[in-house]
Structures are given as structure tokens and as C-alpha cells.
matplotlib code that plots the C-alpha trace (Angstrom):
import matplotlib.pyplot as plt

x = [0.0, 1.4, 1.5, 0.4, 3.9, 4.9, 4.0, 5.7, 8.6, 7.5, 5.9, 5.1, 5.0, 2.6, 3.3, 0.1, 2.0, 3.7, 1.4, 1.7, 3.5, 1.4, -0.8, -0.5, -3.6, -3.4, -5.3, -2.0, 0.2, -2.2, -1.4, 2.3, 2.2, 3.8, 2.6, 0.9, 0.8, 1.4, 0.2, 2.3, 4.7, 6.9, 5.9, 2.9, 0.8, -2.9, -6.0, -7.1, -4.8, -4.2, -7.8, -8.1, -4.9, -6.6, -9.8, -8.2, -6.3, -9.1, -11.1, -8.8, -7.4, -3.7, -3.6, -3.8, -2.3, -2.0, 1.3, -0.1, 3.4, 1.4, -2.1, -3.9, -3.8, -4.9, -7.9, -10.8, -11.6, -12.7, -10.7, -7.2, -5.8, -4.5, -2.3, 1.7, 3.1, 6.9, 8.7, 12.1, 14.7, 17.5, 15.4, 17.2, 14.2, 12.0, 8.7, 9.2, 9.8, 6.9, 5.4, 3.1, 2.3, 1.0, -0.6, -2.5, -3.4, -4.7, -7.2, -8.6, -10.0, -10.8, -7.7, -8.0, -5.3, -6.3, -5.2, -2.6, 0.8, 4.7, 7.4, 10.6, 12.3, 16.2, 17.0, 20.4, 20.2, 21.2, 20.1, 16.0, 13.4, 13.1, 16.2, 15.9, 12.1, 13.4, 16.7, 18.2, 21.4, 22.7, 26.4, 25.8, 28.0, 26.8, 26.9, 24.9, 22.0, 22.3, 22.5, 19.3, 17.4, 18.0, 16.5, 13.5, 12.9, 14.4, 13.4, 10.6, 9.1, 8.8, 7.2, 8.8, 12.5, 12.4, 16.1, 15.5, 17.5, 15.1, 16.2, 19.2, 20.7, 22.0, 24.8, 24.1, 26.1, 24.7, 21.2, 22.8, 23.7, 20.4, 19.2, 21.5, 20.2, 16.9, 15.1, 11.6, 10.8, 10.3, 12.9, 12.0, 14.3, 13.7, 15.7, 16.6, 15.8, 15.4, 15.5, 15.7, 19.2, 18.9, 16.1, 17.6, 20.2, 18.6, 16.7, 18.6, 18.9, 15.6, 12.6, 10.6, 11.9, 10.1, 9.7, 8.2, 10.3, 10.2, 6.4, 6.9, 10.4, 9.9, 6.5, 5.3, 7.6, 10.3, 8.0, 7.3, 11.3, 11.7, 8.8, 10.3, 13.7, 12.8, 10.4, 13.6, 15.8]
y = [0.0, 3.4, 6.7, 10.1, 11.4, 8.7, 10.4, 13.7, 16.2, 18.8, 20.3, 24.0, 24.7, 27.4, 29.3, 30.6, 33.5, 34.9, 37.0, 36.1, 39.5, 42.3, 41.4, 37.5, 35.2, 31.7, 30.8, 32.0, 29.7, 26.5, 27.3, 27.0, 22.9, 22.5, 18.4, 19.2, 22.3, 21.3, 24.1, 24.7, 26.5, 26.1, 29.3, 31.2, 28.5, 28.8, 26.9, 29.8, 30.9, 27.4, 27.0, 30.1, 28.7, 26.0, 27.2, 29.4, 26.9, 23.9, 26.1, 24.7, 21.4, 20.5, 18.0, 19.9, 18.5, 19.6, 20.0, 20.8, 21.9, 20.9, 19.3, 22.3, 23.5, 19.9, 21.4, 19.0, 19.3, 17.4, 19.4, 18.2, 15.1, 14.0, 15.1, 15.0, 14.9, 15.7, 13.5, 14.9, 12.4, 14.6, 16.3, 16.9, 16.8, 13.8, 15.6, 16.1, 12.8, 11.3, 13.7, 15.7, 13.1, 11.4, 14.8, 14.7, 11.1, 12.0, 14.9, 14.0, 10.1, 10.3, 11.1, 10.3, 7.3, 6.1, 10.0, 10.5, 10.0, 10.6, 12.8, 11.1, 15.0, 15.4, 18.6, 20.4, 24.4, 25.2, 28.8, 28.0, 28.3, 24.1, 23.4, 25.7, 24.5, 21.0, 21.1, 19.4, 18.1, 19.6, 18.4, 15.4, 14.0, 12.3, 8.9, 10.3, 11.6, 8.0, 6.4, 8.0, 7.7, 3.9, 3.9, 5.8, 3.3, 0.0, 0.4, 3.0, 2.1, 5.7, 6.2, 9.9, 11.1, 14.9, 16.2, 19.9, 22.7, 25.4, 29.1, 27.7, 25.8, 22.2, 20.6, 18.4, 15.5, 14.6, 14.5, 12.0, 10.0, 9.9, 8.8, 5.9, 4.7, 4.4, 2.1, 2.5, 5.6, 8.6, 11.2, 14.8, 17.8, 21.5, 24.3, 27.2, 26.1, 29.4, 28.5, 25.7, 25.3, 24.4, 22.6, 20.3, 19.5, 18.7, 16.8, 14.2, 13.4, 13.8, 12.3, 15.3, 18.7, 21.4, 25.0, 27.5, 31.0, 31.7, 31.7, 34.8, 36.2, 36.1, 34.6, 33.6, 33.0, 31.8, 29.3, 27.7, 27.3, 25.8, 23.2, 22.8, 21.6, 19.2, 18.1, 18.1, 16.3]
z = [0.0, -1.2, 1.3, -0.4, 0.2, -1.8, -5.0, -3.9, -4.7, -3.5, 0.0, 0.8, 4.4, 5.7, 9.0, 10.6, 12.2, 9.3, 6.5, 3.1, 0.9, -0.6, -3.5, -2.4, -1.6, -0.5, -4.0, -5.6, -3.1, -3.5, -8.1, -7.6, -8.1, -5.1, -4.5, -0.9, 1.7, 5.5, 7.8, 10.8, 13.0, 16.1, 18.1, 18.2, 17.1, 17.7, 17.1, 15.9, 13.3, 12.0, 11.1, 9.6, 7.1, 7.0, 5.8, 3.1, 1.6, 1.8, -1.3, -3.9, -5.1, -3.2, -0.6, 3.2, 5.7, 9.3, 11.5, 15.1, 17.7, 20.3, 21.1, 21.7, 18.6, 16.6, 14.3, 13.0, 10.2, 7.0, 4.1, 5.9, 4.4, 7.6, 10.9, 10.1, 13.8, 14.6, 17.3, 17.2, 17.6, 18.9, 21.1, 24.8, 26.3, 26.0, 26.2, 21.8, 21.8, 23.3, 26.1, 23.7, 22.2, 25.1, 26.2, 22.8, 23.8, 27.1, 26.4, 23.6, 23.6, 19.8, 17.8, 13.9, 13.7, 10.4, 9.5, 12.0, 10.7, 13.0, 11.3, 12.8, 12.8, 12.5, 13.5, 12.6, 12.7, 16.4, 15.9, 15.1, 17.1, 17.2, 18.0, 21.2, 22.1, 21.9, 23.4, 19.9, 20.1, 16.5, 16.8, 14.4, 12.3, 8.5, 10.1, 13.3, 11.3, 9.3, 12.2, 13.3, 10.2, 10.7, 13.7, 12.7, 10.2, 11.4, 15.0, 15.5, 11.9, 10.7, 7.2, 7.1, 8.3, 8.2, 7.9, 9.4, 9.0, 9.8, 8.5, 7.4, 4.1, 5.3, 4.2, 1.2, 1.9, 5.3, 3.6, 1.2, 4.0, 5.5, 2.2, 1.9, 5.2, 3.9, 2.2, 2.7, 4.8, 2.6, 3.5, 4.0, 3.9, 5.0, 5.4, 3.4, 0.0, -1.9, -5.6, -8.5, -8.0, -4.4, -4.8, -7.3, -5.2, -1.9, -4.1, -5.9, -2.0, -0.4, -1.8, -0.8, -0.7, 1.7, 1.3, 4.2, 4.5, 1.0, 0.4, 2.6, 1.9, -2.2, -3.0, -5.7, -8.7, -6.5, -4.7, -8.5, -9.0, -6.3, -7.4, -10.7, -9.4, -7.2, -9.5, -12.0, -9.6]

ax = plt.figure().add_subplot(projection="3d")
ax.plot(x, y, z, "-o")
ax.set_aspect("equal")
plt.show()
């Protein structure tokens, strides 16, 4: 049986926070061809302004998916695909690991498992705002993140490995390890991707390549480049 993410190159990332440049509506973002939008953020997340991201995006036809920072902001709602949930495997503290998870599991006695899929998260830029909210230990080596990704898949059975750079552009070669270390988990990479270029190279790595700053830094026309070369990868 094939996942959705299966089929992808391509994932735009929409923080709920941020407002989308001048002149820019969320009809525009959802024409790009970007292969699915994932709405999310690490700070300042509300149930609130994710449903209202939510809600703009569900009029037209890309696959929405949801990526709640913390239970209290999980929205129901029939236009999302599904629920894409981080547990971040260099995480100091264990509560990204499994605590908010479990917090989720504890208030509400109905979660959507058949639409409820874990993000085994990777994360490597020190400086963002992840990193510190997680207490990530970013000092990994190219055979520490493969190490990792192994045990996301082999041990943990993770159907995504998110390589996470946030705010910054990673370093090619330790995506390409992850990737080696995979076999069946889709790998995901994020992190300063900011045209075709470097989106064609994090590509020929990563099965999925995903864009979020630049849907607010650039918009439009540099959001479609970036689809193109992953696409072209």
C-alpha cells in the first residue's frame, strides 16, 4: 500500500504567524504545483490561526495537511488530508519525543489514527526556534543523522525522516547519507531552499523537498522554481 507522500517532490509549508507579501492570496500559493501544503509553525501557534490557514487553503485542489506543535492547537476538520506529527529524535528533552504526544493522547480520547501519521524529525540548525524548544542536540556527524534515520525506520518504523534545518541551508552530503540509510521511509528535507538550483540539489537526496520561508520572503515566482527543481531532480 502506497502513502500520499509517496508520489511527492515537492511540499510547501505554511506558518500561521507569518502573512503572506502584498498582493499574495493563499489561492496564488495552492497554483504553484507545489505536490501538498502542510500548515504549521513552532511558536505562536494557535488553534485559531491554524484554522483560519486551514480554511483558506481547503477552497482549492492541493492535498492539506496539518502539523499541530502541540495538542492544543490539533484542528478538526474534514478538508485536511491527515495530521503529520513531529517526534524529534534529537530532542534533549524527551517531552518532543513522546510527552506531547501522550498529552494529545490524554485529552482527547478520539484522535484520527487512520489520518494521523509521526514525522521522525532530524534537526540540525542550532540557531532555530526548534532546536531551542526542543533542546536538539545539532552536533551530528553524517553517520549520526544516518544512524538516526535507521533507527527511525528500522526500530521505531517511521514512514517519514524529516532532515530539518530550519532558517538555514544544510549541508548536502549529510542529507545524502540519510538517504543511503533508507530504504523504505520517505525522506524529507527542510531548510533554506530558496530556488531551482537548491532545490535540485537537496533533491537528488531527499525524496521530498520542503519550502516555508520563502512563500513569505519572495513569493510567488520563487516558490514555482523551487517546485520545478525538485520536481527536475
Amino acid at each position: 500500500m502506497t502513502a500520499p507522500w509517496d508520489d511527492w517532490d515537492h511540499v510547501l509549508k505554511l506558518d500561521p504567524e507569518k502573512e503572506l507579501p502584498d498582493g499574495v492570496t493563499y489561492g496564488d500559493i495552492c497554483a504553484t504545483g507545489t505536490d501538498a501544503i502542510e500548515v504549521g509553525g513552532t511558536t505562536g501557534m494557535t488553534e485559531e490561526n491554524m484554522s483560519a490557514v486551514i480554511a483558506a487553503c481547503a477552497e482549492h485542489d492541493v492535498p492539506l495537511y496539518q502539523e499541530p506543535s502541540n495538542p492544543s492547537v490539533v484542528v478538526e476538520d474534514d478538508a485536511l488530508e491527515g495530521y503529520l506529527i513531529p517526534t524529534v529524535f534529537n530532542a534533549g528533552s524527551p517531552f518532543w519525543i513522546t510527552g506531547a504526544h501522550k498529552e494529545w493522547v490524554r485529552i482527547d480520547d478520539d484522535v484520527d489514527w487512520e489520518r494521523t501519521t509521526t514525522e521522525a524529525y532530524i534537526v540540525m540548525n542550532p540557531e532555530a526556534d526548534v532546536a531551542t524548544l526542543t533542546e536538539a542536540d545539532c552536533e551530528l556527524s553524517a553517520d549520526d543523522v544516518a544512524s538516526y534515520a535507521t533507527v527511525a525506520e528500522r526500530m521505531f518504523g517511521q514512514e517519514i525522516v524529516y532532515i530539518e534545518y530550519s532558517g538555514t541551508y544544510g549541508d548536502p552530503e549529510i542529507v545524502r547519507a540519510a538517504s543511503e540509510a533508507t530504504e523504505e521511509s520517505a525522506l524529507f528535507y527542510g531548510g533554506g531552499v530558496s530556488n531551482y538550483d537548491s532545490a535540485y540539489e537537496m533533491g537528488r537526496h531527499a525524496d521530498v523537498v520542503v519550502v516555508g520561508n520563502l512563500a513569505y520572503d519572495e513569493g510567488i515566482e520563487a516558490i514555482a522554481e523551487t517546485v520545478d527543481g525538485a520536481k527536475d531532480a
